[in-house]
C-alpha positions in Angstrom: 49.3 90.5 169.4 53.0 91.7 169.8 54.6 92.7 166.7 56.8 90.7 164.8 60.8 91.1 165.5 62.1 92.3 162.1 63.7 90.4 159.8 67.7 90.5 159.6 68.5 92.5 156.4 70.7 89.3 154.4 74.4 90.0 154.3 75.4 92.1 150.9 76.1 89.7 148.6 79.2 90.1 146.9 77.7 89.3 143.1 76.8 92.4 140.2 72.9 91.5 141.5 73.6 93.0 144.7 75.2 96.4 143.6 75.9 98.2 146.8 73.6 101.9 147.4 76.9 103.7 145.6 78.1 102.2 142.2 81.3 103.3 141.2 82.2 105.7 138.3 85.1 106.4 136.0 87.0 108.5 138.7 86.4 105.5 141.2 84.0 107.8 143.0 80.7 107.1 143.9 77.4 108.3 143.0 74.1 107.2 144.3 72.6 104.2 142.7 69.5 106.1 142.2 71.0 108.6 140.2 73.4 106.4 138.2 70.2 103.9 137.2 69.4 106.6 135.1 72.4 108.4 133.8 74.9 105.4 134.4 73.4 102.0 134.0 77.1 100.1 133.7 78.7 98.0 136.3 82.1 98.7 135.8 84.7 100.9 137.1 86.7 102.1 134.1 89.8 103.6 134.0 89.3 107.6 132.8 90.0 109.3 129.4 92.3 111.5 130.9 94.8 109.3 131.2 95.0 110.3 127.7 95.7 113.6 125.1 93.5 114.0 122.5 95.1 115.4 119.8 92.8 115.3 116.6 89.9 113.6 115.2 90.7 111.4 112.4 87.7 109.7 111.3 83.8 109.6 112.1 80.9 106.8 111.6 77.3 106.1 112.7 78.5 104.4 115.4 81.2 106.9 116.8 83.9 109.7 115.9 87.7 108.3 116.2 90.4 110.0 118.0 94.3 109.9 117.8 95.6 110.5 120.9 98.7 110.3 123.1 98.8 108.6 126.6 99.7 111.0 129.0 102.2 108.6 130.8 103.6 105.9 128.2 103.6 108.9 125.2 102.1 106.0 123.3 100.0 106.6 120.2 96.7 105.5 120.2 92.9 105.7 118.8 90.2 106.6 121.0 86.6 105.6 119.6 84.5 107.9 121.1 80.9 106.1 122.1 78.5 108.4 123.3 75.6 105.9 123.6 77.9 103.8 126.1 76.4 105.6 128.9 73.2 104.8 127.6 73.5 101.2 126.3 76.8 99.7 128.0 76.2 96.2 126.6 76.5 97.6 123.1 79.8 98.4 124.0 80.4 95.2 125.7 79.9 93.4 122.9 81.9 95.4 120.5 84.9 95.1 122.7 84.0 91.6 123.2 84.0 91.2 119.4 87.4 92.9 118.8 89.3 91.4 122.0 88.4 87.8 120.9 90.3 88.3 117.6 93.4 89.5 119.7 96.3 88.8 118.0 95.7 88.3 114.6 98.2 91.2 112.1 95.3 92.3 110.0 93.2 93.4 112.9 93.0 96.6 114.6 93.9 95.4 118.4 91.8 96.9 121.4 93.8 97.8 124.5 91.4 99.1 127.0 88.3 100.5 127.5 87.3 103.8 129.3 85.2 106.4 130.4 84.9 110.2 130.9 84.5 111.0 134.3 82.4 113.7 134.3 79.8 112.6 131.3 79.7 108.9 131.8 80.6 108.8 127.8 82.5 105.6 127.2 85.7 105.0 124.6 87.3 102.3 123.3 91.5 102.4 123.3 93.0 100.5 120.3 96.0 101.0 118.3 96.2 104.0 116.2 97.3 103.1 112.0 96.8 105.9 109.3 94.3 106.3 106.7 91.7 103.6 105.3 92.0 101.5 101.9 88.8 104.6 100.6 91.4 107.0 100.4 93.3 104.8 97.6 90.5 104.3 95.9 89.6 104.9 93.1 92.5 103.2 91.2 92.9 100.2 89.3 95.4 97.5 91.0 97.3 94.6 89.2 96.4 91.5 89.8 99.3 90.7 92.3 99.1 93.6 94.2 95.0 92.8 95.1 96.5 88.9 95.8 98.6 90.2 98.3 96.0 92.2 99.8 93.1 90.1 99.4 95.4 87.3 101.5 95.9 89.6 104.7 91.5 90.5 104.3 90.6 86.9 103.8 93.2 85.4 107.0 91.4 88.9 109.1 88.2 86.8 108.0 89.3 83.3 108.6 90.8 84.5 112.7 87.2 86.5 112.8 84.8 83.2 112.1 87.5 80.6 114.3 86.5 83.3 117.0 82.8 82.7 116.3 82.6 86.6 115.1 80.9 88.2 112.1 82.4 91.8 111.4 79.2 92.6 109.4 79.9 95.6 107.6 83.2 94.9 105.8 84.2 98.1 103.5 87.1 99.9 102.5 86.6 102.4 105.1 86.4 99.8 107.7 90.2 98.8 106.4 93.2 100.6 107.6 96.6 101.1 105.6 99.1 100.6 107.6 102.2 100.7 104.8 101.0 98.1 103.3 99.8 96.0 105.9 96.0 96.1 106.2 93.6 95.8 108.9 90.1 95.5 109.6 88.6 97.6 112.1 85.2 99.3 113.2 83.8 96.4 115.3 80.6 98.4 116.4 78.0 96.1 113.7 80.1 92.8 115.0 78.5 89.8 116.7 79.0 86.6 118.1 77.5 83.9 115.7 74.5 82.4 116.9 74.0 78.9 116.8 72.6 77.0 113.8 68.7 78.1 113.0 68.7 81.2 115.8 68.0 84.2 113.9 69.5 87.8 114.4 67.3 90.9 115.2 69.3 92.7 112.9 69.0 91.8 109.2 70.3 94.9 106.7 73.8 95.5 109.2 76.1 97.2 107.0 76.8 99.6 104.1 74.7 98.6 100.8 76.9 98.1 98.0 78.8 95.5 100.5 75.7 93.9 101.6 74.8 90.1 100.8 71.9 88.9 98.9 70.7 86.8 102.0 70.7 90.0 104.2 68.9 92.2 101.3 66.3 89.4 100.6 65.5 90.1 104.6 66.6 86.8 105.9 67.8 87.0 109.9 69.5 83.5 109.9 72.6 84.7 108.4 76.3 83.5 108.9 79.8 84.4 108.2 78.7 84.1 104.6 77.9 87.7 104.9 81.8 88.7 105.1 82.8 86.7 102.6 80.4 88.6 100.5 81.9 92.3 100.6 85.2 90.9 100.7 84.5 89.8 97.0 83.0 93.4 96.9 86.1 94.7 97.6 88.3 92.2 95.6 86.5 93.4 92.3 86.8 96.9 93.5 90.4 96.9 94.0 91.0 95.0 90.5 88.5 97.7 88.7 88.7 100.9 90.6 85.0 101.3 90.9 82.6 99.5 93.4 80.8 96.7 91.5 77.0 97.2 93.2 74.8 99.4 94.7 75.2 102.8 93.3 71.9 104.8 94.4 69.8 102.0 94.1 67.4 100.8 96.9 67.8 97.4 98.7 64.9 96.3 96.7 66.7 96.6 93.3 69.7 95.7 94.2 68.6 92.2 94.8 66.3 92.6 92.0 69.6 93.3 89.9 71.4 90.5 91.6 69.4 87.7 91.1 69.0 88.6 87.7 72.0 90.0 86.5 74.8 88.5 88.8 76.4 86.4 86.3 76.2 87.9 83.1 77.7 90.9 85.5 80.9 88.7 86.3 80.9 86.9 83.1 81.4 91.0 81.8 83.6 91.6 84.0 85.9 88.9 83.7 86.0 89.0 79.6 85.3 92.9 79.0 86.7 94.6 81.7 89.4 92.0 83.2 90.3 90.5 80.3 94.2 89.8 81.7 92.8 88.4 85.0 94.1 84.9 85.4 91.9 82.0 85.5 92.8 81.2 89.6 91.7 84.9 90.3 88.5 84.4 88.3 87.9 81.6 90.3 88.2 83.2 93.8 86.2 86.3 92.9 83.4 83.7 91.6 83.8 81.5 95.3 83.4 84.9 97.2 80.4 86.4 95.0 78.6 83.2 94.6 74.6 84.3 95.0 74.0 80.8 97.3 75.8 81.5 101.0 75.7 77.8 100.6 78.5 77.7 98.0 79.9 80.6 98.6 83.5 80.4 99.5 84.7 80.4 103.6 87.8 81.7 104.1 89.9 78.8 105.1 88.7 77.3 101.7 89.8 80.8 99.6 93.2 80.6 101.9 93.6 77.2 100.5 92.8 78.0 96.8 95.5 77.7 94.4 95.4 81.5 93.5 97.2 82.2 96.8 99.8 79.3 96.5 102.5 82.1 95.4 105.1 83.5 97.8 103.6 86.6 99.3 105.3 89.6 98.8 105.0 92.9 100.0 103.0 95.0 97.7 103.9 98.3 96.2 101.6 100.4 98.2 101.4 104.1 98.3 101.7 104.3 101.6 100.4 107.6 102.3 99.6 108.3 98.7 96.3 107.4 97.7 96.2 108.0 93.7 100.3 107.2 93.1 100.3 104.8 89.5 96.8 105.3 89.3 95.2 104.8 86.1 95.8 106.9 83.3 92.1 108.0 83.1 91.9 109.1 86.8 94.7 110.7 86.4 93.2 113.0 84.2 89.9 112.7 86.0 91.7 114.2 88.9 93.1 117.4 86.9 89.9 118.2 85.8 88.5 117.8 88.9 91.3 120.3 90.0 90.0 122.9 88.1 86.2 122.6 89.9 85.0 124.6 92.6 83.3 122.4 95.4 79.9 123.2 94.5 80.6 122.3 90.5 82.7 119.3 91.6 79.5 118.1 93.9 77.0 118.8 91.4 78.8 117.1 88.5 79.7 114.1 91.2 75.6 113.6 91.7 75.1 113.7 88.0 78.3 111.4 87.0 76.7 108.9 89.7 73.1 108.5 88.4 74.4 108.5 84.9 77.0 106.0 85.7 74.4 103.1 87.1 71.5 104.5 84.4 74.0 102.9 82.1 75.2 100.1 84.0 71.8 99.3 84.5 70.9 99.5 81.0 73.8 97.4 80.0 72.6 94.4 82.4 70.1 93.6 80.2 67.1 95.9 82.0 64.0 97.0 79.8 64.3 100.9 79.7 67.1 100.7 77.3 69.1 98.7 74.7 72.6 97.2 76.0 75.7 99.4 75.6 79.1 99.2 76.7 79.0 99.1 80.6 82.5 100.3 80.1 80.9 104.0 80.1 79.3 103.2 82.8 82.5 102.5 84.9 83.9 105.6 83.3 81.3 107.7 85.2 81.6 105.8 88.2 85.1 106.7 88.3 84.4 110.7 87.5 82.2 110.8 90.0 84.4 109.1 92.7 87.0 111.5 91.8 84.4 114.7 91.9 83.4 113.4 95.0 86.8 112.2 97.2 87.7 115.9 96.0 84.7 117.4 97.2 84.7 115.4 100.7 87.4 117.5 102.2 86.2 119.4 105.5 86.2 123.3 105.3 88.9 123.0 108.2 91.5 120.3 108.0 93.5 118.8 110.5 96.8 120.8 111.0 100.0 118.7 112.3 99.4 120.2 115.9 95.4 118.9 115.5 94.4 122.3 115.4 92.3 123.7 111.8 93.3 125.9 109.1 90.9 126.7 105.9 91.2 123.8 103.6 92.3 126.0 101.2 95.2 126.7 102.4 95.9 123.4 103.5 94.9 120.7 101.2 96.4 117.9 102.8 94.3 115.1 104.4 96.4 113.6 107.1 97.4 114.4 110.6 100.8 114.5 110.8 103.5 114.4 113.9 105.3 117.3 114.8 108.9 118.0 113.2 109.6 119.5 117.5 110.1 116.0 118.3 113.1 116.2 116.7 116.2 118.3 117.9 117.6 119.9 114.7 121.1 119.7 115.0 122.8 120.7 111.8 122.6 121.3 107.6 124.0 118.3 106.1 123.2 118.7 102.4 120.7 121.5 100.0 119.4 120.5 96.6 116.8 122.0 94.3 113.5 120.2 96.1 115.0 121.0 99.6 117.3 121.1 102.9 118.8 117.9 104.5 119.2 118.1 108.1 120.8 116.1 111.0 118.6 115.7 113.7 117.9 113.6 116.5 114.7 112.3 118.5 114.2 113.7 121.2 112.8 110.9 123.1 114.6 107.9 121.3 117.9 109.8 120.6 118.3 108.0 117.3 119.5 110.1 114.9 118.1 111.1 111.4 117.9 113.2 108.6 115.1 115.7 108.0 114.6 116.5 104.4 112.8 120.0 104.5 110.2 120.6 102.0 108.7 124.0 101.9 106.7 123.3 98.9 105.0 120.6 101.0 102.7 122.8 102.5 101.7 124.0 99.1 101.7 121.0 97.3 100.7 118.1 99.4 100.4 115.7 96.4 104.2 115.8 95.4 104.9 114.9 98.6 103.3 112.1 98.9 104.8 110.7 95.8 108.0 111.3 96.4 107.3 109.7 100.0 105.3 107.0 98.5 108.1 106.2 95.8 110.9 105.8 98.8 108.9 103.6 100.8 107.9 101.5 97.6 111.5 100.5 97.8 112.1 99.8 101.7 113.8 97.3 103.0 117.1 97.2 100.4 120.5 97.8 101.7 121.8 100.3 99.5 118.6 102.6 99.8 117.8 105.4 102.3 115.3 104.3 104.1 112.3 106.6 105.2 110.7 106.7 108.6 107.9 109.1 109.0 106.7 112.1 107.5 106.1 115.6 109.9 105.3 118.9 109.5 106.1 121.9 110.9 103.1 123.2 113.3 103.7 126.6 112.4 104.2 127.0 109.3 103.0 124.1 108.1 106.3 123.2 106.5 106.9 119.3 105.6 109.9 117.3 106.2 110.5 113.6 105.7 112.3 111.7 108.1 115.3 109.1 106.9 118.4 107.0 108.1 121.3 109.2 108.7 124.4 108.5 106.2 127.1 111.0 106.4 129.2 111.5 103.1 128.2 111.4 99.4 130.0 109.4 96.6 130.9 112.9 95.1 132.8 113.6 97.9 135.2 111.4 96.8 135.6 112.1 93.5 137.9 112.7 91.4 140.0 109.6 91.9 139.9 106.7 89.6 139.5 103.4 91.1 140.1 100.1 90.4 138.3 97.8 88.5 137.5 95.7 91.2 136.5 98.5 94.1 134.1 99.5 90.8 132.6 96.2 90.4 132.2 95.9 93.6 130.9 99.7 94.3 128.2 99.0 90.7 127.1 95.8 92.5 125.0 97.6 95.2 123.8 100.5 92.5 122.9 97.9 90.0 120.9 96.4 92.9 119.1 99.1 94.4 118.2 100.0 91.3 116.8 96.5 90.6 114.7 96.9 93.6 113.3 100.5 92.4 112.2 99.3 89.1 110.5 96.3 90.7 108.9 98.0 92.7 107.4 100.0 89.4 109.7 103.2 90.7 112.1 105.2 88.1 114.4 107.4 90.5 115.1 109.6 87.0 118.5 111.6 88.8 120.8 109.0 89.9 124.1 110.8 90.0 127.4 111.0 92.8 125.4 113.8 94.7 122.8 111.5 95.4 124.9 108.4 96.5 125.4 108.1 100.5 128.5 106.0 101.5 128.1 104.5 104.5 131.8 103.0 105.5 131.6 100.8 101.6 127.6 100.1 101.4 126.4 102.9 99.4 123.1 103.7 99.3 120.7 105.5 96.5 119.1 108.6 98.2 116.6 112.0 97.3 113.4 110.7 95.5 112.4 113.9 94.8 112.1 113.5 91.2 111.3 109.6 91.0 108.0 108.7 89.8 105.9 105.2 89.4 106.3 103.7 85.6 103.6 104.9 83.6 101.8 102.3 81.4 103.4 101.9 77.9 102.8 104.4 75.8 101.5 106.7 78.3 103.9 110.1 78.4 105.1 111.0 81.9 104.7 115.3 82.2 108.4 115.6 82.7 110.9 115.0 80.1 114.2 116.6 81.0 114.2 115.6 84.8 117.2 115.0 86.9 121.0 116.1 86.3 122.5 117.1 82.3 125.7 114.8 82.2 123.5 111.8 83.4 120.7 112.5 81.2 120.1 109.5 79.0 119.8 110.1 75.1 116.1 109.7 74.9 115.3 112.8 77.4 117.5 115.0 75.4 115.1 114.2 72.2 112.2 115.1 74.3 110.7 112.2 74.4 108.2 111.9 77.0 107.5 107.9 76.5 110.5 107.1 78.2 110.8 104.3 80.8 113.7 102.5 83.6 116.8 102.6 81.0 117.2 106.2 81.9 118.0 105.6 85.3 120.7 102.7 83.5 122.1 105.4 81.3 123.0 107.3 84.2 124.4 104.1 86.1 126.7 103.2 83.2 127.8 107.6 83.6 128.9 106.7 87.4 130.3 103.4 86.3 132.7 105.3 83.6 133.3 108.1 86.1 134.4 106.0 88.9 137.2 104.3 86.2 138.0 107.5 85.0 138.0 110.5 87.4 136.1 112.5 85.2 132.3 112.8 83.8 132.0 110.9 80.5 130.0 113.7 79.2 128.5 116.9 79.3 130.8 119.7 80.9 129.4 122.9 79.5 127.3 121.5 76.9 123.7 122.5 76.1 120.9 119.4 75.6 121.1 119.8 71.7 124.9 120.0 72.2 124.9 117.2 74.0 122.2 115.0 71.8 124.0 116.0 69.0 127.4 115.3 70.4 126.1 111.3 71.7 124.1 111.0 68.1 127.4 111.5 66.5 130.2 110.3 68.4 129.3 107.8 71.3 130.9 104.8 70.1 134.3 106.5 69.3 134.0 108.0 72.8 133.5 104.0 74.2 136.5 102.6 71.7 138.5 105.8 73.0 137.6 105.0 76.8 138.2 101.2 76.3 141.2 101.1 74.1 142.9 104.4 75.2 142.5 105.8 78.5 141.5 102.2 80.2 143.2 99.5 78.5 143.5 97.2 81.1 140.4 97.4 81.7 138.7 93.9 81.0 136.6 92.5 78.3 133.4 91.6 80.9 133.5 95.1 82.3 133.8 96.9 78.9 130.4 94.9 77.9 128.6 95.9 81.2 129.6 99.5 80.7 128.7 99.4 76.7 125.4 97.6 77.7 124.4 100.4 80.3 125.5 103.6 77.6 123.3 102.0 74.8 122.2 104.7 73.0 119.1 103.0 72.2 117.0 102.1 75.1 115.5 99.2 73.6 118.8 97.8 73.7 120.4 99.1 76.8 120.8 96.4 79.7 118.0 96.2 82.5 119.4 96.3 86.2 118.5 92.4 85.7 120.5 91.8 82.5 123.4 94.0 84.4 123.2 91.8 88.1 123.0 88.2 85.5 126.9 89.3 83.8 129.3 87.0 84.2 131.6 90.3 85.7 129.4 90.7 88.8 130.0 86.4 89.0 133.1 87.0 91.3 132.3 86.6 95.2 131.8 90.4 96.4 134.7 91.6 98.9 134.1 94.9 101.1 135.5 97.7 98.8 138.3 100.0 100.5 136.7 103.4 100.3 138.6 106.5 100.7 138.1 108.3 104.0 137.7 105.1 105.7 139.9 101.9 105.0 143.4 103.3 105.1 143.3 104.4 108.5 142.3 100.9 109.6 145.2 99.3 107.6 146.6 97.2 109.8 150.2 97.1 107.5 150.4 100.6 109.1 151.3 99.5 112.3 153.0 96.4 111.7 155.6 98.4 109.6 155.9 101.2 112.8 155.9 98.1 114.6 158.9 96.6 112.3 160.7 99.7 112.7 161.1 100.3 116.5 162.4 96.9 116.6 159.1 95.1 117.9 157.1 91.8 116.8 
């Protein structure tokens, strides 16, 4: 019999079934199929990581190591999540980017912007935009109640865009939230799913990190639901309002649902009336919604959005920016100086021990049988030590430099990758004080122009940086303070500098000249103002003076935070007594008292005020502190009658009260920047001051009179 005529091979079909002999790669080269079913299993021609330049690794995970870098083309920023079982397992990847892409949009989420690959080892990364450090280096510290509302609203609207997409993040912890100046933002999609539909179960039950896991996921049931972000969110809500994680510890998942079925509401019930005692009755209410044992009643997070507790206004909270410990607590604050004092091994040691002490007694204290209840207050007392022992232990032997090269850590103690001060072209010294340089410069890219304030010390002490830094950006967003940009770093040397608005021209360039009363009321206005801001935003500047006024054409503007500090809680004593300038040192810092508070930076507002009338410095000259203690103790009110009836007599009766009400001796009884801004003198409409320098060159009489004299209309 004649063999059959072979069969027609079918025409390739044009679906991912049919893949062609030669798949293509990353470089949009091919390699045969053969070879890429083992080594390259995805379907998908990516773009290639080269596009990009990797500059430093800034975070790692379980699931991948996290990458700023700059796009070669673009010179955008970005992060690159490195995934080097992409290769291996594409559809993980393909559902993490999934995950992250379908919540596009949203404020409080870290966006995705690509995906891509390395060409030569297949190893896949995911492109999103790059935002600093994570919400675990601010902890641990204590947070009013206000500031957690604010940042509980931008976690629980995250939640909220995450469930209307039908995704569950699934392993919600601070290190999984980013700090971007305040504004927060989940990220870390690698545990994330799609929900599955009612009564389908998950393979994966325990997803997560344990002191943020839910009881339903620890008792081992798969058919979870968004229930299980709501959870750590009320975690973290507890964490952020105490400064120590509420669960886990070093228990197994075993006892920590044993503890939390028994112990879950005499646990809140202590922490709302022992440990919160101040926390408002709205706030107890959300945290009980979020941490309610049943998923069944346990808050969503449209319903927590719509709870009365986050009715209020928002408003930007006073975050640290790049500070993590800045107002913190006054017992972490001493935590951290003895923790100073440790060598790594002692401070990891004494971490291990501080952490199974500290649940040993919280355990105890919840009512277990191998011991009598005590105080679980010295069991959060622990936990904090040993979150301070260890964030200090946890730095890397070599830390990232500003270039993304490494130095020993101890030379460089500073956590954070910084730019480069070489994108900026230095152009000339503006201004030198006692904590640095000021320097015009301008961007090199942007050509906006700036001032560098070079730090030296920076280098050496990272941590007064970072306050000062922290206290400047507290206050953004007022008109008559210098706003700061960035902070850099020399890559050399190491060297810090922060990066502000450019003003030309300090109030004590104008001076001595008296003015008039109304350029002064006008001119105390905007002090008075920015100096309302600072102190509600918990900031005390503590060296107001001329020198440290910018005029910019009539808007002046409060500059140099390099001695301002965050208000201590009263009665605690700030290190620093004598801090800022002698003739606009208030009367309370010349007695040495360290329990001082905002009316010194109102003493030296009132100074200005009576220098600006005057000419002339009310006090000091060439005085010593006693002299000049003894000199206010004795004869400050004659000096005021003197000033008021003598050398201003026209001045009038409202301004005389503001200016007695800011030089108060007594603190107690000297007028707030609120008090000041509420006088009926500052009740008059505010018209542009004439400064010197400026207005009488644009007088426009000037050339009507030249005008007038050659004859002309």
């Amino acid at each position: 019999m004649a063999a059959p005529a072979p069969v027609p091979a079918p025409p390739a079909s044009r679906k991912r079934a049919a893949a062609p002999d030669h798949e293509p790669t990353a470089s949009r080269s091919s390699t045969p199929a053969a070879a890429a079913g083992a080594k390259r299993p995805r379907r998908y021609a990516l773009a290639s990581v080269d596009d990009y330049e990797q500059l430093d690794v800034v975070g790692e995970g379980a699931s991948g190591v996290v990458i700023m870098a700059r796009h070669r083309r673009t010179g955008n920023k970005v992060a690159l999540k490195h995934l080097p079982h992409g290769a291996r397992d594409f559809d993980a990847v393909r559902v993490e980017a999934a995950c992250q892409h379908a919540c596009t949009g949203h404020p409080n989420i870290v966006q995705i912007k690509d995906v891509v690959a390395d060409p030569k080892s297949g190893d896949v990364f995911l492109v999103m935009e790059f935002v600093g450090g994570s919400l675990r280096d601010e902890l641990p510290r204590a947070r009013p109640e206000k500031q957690v509302r604010f940042m509980m609203r931008q976690l629980v609207g995250a939640a909220k865009k995450m469930h209307a997409s039908h995704v569950i993040h699934r392993d919600i912890k601070p290190e999984n939230i980013l700090n971007s100046f305040g504004d927060l933002k989940v990220c870390d999609f690698g545990s994330a799913t799609f929900v599955n539909p009612a009564g389908k179960p998950y393979e994966e039950c325990l997803v997560g990190t344990l002191p943020y896991t839910s009881p339903e996921q620890l008792a081992g049931n798969h058919c979870y639901g968004p229930g299980v972000d709501m959870w750590p969110l009320g975690c973290i809500m507890g964490e952020l309002l105490t400064g120590a994680p509420l669960f886990g510890g070093d228990m197994t998942e075993k006892e920590l649902l044993a503890d939390l079925s028994a112990n879950l509401d005499d646990q809140l019930n202590e922490l709302f009336y022992d440990v919160l005692p101040e926390l408002s009755p709205a706030a107890r209410e959300v945290l009980f919604g979020l941490l309610a044992f049943d998923p069944e009643k346990r808050m969503t997070a449209a319903e927590a959005l719509e709870h009365r507790w986050f009715a209020e206004e928002p408003k930007k909270a006073n975050f640290a920016g790049f500070a993590p410990l800045f107002g913190a607590h006054a017992l972490v604050l001493f935590l951290f100086m003895f923790a100073a004092v440790l060598s790594p091994a002692a401070r990891r040691e004494a971490a291990t021990e501080a952490m199974h002490a500290a649940n040993a007694r919280r355990r105890r204290s919840s009512g277990r049988p191998d011991g009598k209840a005590i105080d679980q207050g010295i069991g959060y007392i622990l936990m904090a030590l040993a979150l301070v022992l260890t964030y200090r232990a946890a730095a890397p032997d070599d830390e990232p430099t500003a270039t993304g090269s490494t130095t020993p850590a101890a030379k460089r103690p500073r956590r954070y990758a910084l730019a480069s001060v070489d994108d900026y072209e230095q152009l000339d010294v503006v201004g030198e004080g006692a904590s640095g340089v000021v320097i015009m410069a301008r961007h090199r890219r942007t050509g906006n122009k700036v001032a560098l304030k070079h730090l030296p010390h920076g280098a050496r002490d990272f941590d007064a940086v970072r306050v000062e830094a922290a206290c400047q950006h507290a206050c953004t967003g007022h008109p008559n303070i210098v706003q700061i940009k960035d902070v850099v770093a020399d890559p050399k040397s190491g060297d810090v500098f922060l990066v502000m608005e450019f003003v030309e021209g300090s109030l004590r360039d104008e001076l001595p000249r008296a003015r008039p009363e109304k350029q002064v009321r006008f001119m105390m206005r905007q002090l008075i103002g920015a100096a309302k801001k600072m102190h509600a935003s918990h900031v005390i500047h503590r060296d107001i003076k001329p020198e440290n006024i910018l005029n910019s054409f009539g808007d002046l503007k409060v500059c140099d935070f390099g001695s301002a500090t965050f208000v201590n809680p009263a009665g605690k004593p700030y290190e620093e007594c004598l801090v800022g300038t002698l003739p606009y040192t208030s009367p309370e810092q010349l007695a040495g008292n360290h329990c001082y508070g905002p009316g010194v930076d109102m003493w030296a507002l009132g100074c200005i005020m009576g220098e600006l009338l005057t000419g002339a410095p009310l006090f000091g000259g060439d005085m010593t502190e006693k002299e000049l203690l003894a000199d206010l103790s004795a004869n400050l009110d004659d000096q005021l009658n003197e000033l008021f009836y003598d050398v201003l007599p026209e001045l009038s009766p409202a301004a005389r009260e503001v200016l007695s009400g800011l030089l108060a001796f007594d603190p107690e009884k000297r007028m707030t920047a609120a008090e000041a801004l509420d006088h009926r003198w500052f009740a008059e409409e505010p018209k542009k001051a004439n400064f010197a320098g400026f207005a009488p060159l644009f007088d426009v009489r000037i050339f009507k009179n030249q005008d007038a004299a050659n004859g002309k209309q």
